[in-house]
matplotlib code that plots the C-alpha trace (Angstrom):
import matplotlib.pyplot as plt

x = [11.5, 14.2, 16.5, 14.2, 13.5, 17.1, 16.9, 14.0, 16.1, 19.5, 17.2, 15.5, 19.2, 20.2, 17.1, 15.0, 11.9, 11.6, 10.3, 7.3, 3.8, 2.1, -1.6, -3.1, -3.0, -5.4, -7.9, -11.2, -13.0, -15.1, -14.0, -12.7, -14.8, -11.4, -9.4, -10.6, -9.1, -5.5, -2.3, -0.9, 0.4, -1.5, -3.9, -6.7, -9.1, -10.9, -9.4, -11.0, -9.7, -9.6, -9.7, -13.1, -14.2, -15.4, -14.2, -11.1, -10.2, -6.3, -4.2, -0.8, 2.3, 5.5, 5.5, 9.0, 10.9, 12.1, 11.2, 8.0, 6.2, 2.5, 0.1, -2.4, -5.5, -6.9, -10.7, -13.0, -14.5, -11.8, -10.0, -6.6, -7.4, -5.8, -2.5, -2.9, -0.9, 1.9, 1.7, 2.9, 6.3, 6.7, 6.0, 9.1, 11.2, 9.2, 6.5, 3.3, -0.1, -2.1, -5.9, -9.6, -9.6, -12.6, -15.3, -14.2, -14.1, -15.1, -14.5, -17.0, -18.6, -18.0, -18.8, -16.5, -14.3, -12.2, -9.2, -5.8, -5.4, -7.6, -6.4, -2.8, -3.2, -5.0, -2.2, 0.0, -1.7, -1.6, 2.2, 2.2, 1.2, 3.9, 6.6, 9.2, 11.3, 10.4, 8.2, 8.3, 5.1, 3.4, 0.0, -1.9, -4.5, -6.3, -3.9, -0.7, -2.2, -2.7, 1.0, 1.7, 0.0, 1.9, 5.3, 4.8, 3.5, 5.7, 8.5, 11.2, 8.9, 9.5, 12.3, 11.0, 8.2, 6.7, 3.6, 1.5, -0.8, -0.9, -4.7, -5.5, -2.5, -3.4, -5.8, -9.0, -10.1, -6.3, -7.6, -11.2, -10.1, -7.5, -11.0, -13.1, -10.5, -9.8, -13.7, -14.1, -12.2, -10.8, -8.1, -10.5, -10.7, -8.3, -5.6, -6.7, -10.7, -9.1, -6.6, -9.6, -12.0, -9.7, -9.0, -12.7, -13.0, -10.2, -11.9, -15.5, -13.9, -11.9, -15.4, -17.2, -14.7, -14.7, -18.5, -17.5, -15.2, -17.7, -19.9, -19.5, -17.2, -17.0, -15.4, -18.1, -21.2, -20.1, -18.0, -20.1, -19.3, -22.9, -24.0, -20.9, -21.9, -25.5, -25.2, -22.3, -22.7, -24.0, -21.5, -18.2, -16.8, -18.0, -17.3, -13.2, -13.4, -14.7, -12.2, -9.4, -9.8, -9.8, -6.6, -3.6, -0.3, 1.2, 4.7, 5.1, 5.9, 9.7, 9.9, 9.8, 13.4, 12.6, 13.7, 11.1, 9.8, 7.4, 5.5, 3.1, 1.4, 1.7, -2.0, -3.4, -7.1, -7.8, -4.5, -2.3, 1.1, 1.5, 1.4, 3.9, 6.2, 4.9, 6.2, 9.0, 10.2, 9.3, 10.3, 13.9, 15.3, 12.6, 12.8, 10.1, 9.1, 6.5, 5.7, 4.4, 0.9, -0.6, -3.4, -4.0, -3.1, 0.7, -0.1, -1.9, 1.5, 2.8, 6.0, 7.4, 5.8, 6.9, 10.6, 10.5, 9.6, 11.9, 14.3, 14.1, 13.4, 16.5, 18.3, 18.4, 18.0, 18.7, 21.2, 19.0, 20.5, 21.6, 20.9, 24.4, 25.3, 24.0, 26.8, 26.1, 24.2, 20.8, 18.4, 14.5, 11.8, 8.4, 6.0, 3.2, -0.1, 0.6, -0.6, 0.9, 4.0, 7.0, 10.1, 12.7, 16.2, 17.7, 16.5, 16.6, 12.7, 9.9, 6.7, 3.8, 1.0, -2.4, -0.2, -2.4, -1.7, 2.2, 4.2, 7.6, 9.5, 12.9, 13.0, 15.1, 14.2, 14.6, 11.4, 8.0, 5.2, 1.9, -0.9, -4.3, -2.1, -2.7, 0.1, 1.8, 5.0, 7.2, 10.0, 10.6, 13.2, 12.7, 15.4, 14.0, 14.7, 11.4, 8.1, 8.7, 5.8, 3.2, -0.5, -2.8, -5.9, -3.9, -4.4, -1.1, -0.3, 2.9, 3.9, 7.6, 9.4, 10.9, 9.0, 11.5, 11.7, 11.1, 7.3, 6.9, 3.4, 1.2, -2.2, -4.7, -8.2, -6.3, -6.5, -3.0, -2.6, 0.4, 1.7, 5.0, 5.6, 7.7, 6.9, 9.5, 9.0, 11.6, 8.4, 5.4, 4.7, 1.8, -0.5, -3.6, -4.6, -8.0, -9.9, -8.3, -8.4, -5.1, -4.9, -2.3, -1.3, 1.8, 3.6, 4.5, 4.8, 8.1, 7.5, 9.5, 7.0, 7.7, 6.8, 3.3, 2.0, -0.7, -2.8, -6.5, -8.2, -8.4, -10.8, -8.9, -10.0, -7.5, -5.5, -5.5]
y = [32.5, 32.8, 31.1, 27.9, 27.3, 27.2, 24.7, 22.5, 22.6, 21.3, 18.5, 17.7, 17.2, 14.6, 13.5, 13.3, 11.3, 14.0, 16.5, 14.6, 15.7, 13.2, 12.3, 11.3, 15.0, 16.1, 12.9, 14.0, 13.9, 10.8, 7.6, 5.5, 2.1, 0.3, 1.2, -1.7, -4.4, -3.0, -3.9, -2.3, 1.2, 1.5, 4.6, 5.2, 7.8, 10.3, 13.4, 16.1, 15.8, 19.2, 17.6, 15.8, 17.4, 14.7, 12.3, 10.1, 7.0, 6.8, 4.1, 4.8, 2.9, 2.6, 6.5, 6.2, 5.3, 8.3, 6.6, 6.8, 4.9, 5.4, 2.5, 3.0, 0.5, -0.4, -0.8, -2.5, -1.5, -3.4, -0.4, -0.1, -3.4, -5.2, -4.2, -6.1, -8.7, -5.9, -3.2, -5.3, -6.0, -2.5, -1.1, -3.1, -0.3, 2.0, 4.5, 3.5, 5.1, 3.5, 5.0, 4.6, 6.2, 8.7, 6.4, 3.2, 1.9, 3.7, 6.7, 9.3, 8.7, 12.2, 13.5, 13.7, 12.1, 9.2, 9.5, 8.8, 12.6, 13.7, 10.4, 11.8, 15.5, 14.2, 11.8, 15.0, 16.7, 13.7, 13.6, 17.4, 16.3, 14.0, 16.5, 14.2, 15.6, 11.9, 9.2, 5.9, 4.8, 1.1, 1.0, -1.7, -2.0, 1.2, 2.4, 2.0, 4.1, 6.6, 6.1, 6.5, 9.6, 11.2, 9.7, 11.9, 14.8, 15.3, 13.1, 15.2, 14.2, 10.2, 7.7, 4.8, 3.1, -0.1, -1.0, -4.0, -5.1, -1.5, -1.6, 0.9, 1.9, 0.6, 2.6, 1.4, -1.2, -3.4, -3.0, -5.0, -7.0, -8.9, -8.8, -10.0, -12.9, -14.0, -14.1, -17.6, -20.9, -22.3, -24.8, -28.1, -28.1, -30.4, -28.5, -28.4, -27.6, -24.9, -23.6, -23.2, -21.6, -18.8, -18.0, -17.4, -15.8, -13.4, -12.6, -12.1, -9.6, -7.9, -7.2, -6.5, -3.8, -2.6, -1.6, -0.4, 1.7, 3.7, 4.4, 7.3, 6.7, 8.4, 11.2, 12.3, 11.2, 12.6, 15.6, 17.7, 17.3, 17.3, 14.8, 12.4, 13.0, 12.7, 9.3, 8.0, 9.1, 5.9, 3.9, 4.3, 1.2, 2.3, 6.4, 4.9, 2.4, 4.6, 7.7, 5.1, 3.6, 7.2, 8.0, 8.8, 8.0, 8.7, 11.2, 11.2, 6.8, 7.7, 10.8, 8.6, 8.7, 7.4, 3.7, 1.7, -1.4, -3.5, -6.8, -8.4, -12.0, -14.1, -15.1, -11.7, -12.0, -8.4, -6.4, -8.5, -9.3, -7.1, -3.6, -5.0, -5.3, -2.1, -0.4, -2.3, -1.0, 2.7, 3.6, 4.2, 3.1, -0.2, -4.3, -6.2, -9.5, -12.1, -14.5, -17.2, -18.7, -16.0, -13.5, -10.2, -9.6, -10.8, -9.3, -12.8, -14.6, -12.3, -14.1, -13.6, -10.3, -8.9, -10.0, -8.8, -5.4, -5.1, -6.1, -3.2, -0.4, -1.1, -1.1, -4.7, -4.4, -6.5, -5.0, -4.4, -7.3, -6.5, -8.4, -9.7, -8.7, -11.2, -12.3, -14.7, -15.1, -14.1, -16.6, -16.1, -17.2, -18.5, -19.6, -21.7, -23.5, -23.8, -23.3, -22.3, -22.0, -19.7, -18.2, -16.0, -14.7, -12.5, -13.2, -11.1, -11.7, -13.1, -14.8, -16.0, -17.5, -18.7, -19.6, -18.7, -18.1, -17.7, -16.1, -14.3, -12.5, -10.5, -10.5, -8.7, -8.4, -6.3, -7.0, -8.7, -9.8, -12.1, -12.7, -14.2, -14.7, -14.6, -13.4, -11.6, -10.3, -8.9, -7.1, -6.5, -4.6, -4.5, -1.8, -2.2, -0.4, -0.7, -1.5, -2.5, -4.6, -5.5, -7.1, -8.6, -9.9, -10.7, -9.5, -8.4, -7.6, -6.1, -4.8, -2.7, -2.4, 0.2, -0.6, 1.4, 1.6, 3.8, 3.0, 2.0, 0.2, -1.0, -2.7, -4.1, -5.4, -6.2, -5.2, -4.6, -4.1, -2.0, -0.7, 0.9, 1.1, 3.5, 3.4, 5.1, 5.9, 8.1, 8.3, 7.4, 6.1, 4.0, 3.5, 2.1, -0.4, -1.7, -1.0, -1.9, -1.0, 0.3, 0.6, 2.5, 2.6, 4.8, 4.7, 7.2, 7.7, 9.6, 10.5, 13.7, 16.5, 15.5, 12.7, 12.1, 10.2, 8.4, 6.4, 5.7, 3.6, 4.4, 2.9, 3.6, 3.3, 2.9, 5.5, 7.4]
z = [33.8, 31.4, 33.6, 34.5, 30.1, 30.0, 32.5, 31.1, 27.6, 29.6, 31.4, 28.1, 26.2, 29.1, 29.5, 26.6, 28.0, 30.4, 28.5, 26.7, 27.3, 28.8, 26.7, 29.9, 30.8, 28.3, 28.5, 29.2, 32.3, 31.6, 32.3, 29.3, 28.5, 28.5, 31.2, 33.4, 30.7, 30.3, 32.1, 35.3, 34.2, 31.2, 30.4, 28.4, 28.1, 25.7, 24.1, 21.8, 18.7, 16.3, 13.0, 13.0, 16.5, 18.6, 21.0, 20.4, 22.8, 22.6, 24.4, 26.1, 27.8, 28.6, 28.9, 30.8, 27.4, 25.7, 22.1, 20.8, 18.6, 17.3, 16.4, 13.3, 12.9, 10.2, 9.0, 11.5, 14.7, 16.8, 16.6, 18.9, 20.0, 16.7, 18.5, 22.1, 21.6, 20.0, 22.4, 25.8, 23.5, 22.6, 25.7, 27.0, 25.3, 24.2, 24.5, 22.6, 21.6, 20.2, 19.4, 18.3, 15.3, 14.6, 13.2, 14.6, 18.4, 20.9, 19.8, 18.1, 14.9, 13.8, 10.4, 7.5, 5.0, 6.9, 4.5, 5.0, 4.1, 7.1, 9.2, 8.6, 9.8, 13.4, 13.6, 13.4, 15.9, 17.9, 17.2, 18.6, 22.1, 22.5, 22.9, 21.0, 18.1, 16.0, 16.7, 14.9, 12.7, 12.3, 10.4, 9.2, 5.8, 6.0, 9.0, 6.5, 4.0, 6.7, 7.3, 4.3, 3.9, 7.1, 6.0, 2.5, 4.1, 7.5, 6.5, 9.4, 12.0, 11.7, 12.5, 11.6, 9.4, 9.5, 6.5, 7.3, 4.6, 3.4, 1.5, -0.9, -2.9, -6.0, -8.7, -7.2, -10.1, -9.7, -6.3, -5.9, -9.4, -6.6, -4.1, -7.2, -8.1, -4.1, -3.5, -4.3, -3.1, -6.2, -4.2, -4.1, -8.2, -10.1, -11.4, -14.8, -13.9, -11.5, -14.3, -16.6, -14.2, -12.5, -15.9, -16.7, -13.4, -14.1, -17.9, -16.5, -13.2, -15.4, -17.7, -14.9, -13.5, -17.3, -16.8, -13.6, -14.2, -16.8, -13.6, -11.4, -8.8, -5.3, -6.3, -8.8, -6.8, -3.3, -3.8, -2.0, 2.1, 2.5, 0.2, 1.4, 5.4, 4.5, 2.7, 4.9, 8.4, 9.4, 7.9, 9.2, 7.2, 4.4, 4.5, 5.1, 2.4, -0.6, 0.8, 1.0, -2.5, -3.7, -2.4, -5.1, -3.8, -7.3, -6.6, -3.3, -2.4, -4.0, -1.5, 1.4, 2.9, 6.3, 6.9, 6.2, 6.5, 4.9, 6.6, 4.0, 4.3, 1.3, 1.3, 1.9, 0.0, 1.0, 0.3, -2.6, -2.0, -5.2, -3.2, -0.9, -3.6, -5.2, -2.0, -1.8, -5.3, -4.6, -1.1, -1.5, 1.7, 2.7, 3.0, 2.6, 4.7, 3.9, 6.0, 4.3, 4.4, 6.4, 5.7, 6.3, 10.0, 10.1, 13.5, 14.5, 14.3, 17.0, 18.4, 14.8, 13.9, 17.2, 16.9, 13.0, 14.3, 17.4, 14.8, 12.9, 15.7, 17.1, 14.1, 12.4, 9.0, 5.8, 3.5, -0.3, -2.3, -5.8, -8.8, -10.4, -13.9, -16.8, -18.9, -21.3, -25.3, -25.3, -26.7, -27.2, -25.3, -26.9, -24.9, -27.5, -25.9, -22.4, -19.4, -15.5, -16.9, -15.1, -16.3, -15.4, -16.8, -19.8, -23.2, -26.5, -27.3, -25.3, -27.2, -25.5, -28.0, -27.3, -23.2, -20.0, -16.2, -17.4, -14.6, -15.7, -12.6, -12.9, -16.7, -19.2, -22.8, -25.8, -26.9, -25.4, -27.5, -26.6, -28.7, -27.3, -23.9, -20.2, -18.4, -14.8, -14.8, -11.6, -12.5, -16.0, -17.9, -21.9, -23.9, -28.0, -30.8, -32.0, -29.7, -26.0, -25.6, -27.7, -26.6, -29.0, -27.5, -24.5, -20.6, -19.3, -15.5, -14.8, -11.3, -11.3, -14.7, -17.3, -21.4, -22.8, -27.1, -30.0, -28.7, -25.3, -25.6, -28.5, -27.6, -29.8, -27.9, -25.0, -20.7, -19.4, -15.5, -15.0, -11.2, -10.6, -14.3, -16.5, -19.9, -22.1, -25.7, -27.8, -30.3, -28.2, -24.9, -25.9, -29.2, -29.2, -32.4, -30.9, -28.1, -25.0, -21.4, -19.1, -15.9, -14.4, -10.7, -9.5, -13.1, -15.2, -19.4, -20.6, -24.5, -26.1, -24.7, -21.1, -18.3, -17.2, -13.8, -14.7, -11.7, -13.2, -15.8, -18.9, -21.8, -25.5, -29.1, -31.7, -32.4, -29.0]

ax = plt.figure().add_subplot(projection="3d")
ax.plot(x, y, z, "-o")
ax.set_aspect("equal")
plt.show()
């Protein structure tokens, strides 16, 4: 016996396809509901899952490749099927699995919480079967937080990553206030009517997520097992949705080291562009592709998607470009009355007054101030000597950026939006001068006792 393990090991070495466990050998006796529709040398069948103990459709092909690469849906009860026009690609090269996850499909609408957390350790016993030392990873929406999740929690076991319209990353209010504001088609207005009334829109969301947010949320009314399977076991959808907007992802996005990349539509009214480049910022070694004027299935424009992804499996990546040094005077920036307005660059102070829907991307400052202002920033670097930004009356969004200054943040009756944040203050992280509301996905607050991740939202009188 000794002598025919040594064997295996050898053939396995020279060989490496050779020793993977085929998934067809543990498929259930029943016939699957899908095998009739898939291409010659395709299988499909049911196995018994252990996490969620019920049935589990999974998909497999191209078992002769010695690569392996798993296939993650997300929400909706196509289940593996969001994939057929990727799989026949991949199975050119490679050997793909691709499943019904529990809840969803065909396979069993078992009880429990359908979180990436719970997604992620069936996906590990799924990877167990395989026999392969590394598998490559692709999940869309819900099925990239699930990637996500697995990437974090068994990072040695992957060699590749791929995020497609990864929902769910954000605190869960930035999350449905993108839903709230893409809910209605604005695009036929004049410019000027349209201007005016997404603004409105954004003020009377952001009120209602305020009164929201002072409601019980999932975690509070269903943390008993029995009372979530009892309220949810008929709703699938639902039991994923509430479990995957209560996933925190804060600490863990910056241990990623696996290659990674990151496929995002630049329409996406579902899962904003935003996360992408949340992601983008925090995963040490990832690229990020839009493809413009598409949704949230980049999967539907497959001839490019496919080629993007074959791209990068086998080793085509983009080189991270860096951003040259500034040399030059720096001049300040005030912004007075207007509206739509973008801006970029280096600038000693930045002033917006009474401006709205004012877009400012890769900025450097040593100071930022707006007062009764609308405004969304994307990479923003402010070094002061006194306050790093300051909001009066104003509603800030800021996604990836360092506020770094004797006080990091001072708000005064104002909502500020902050993801992929560091606030930095050699006095105070952030004073409060009137009641205003923060939200905080994957940032952190360094002050003098220490560094704090912060991912909720918080309501704050003065003085907190």
């Amino acid at each position: 016996m000794r002598y025919i393990a040594w064997l295996c090991l050898l053939v396995s070495l020279v060989f490496p396809g050779f020793a993977a466990a085929k998934l067809s050998d543990l498929f259930l006796a029943e016939a699957s509901p899908v095998s009739g529709e898939l291409p010659s040398g395709w299988q499909a069948g049911y196995v018994k899952e252990p996490v969620f103990n019920g049935r589990m459709l999974v998909v497999e092909a191209g078992h002769e490749h010695s690569q392996t690469v798993i296939l993650v849906h997300g929400l909706g009860q196509n289940g593996y099927q969001d994939w057929k026009k990727v799989m026949p690609v991949l199975a050119q090269s490679y050997h793909v699995i691709a499943m019904d996850l529990p809840g969803f499909g065909y396979s069993d609408k078992s009880s429990g919480r359908y979180s990436p957390t719970q997604y992620a350790r069936l996906l590990h016993w799924l990877y167990e079967q395989t026999g392969r030392e590394q598998v490559s990873l692709i999940g869309h929406s819900m099925g990239g937080a699930v990637a996500l999740r697995f990437a974090s929690s068994f990072p040695d076991l992957l060699d590749n990553l791929v995020l497609v319209s990864v929902a769910g990353v954000l605190e869960r209010s930035a999350f449905l206030h993108h839903r709230s504001e893409n809910s209605l088609n604005l695009e036929p207005l004049p410019d000027s009517v349209r201007q005016h009334a997404e603004y409105r829109l954004r003020r009377l969301s952001g009120k209602v997520l305020d009164l929201a947010n002072q409601l019980p949320g999932p975690r509070e009314l269903l943390q008993s097992d029995t009372v979530w399977n009892a309220v949810l076991k008929d709703s699938p959808n639902s039991n994923a949705a509430l479990a995957l907007i209560d996933e925190n992802f804060n600490g863990v996005l910056n241990q990623i080291s696996v290659p990674t990349l990151i496929v995002w539509g630049s329409e996406d009214p579902v899962a904003p562009l935003r996360t992408g480049r949340l992601l983008r910022a925090q995963i040490p070694d990832s690229e990020l592709l839009i493809f413009d004027g598409t949704g949230h299935v980049p999967m539907a424009r497959s001839v490019k998607f496919n080629q993007d992804v074959m791209d990068f499996l086998t080793g085509n990546r983009l080189p991270r470009q860096e951003a040259a040094a500034f040399e030059g005077p720096l001049e300040d920036l005030t912004c007075r009355g207007l509206n739509g307005v973008r801006y970029r660059g280096h600038y000693r102070t930045v002033r917006l007054i009474n401006c709205r829907g004012i877009h400012l991307e890769d900025i450097h400052a040593q100071q930022i101030e707006l007062v009764s202002s609308e405004a969304t920033f994307l990479n923003v670097t402010v070094e002061s000597e006194d306050v790093a930004l300051k909001a009066t009356g104003s509603a800030v969004k800021i996604t990836n950026g360092t506020l770094a200054g004797e006080v990091g943040i001072s708000a005064a009756h104002s909502r500020l939006d902050m993801a992929g944040v560091k606030v930095r203050g050699r006095e105070s992280a952030l004073v409060v001068n009137g009641a205003s509301r923060l939200v905080f996905s994957i940032s952190e607050l360094h002050e003098p006792q220490g560094v704090t991740r912060v991912h909720g939202s918080y309501r704050l009188a003065a003085n907190n």
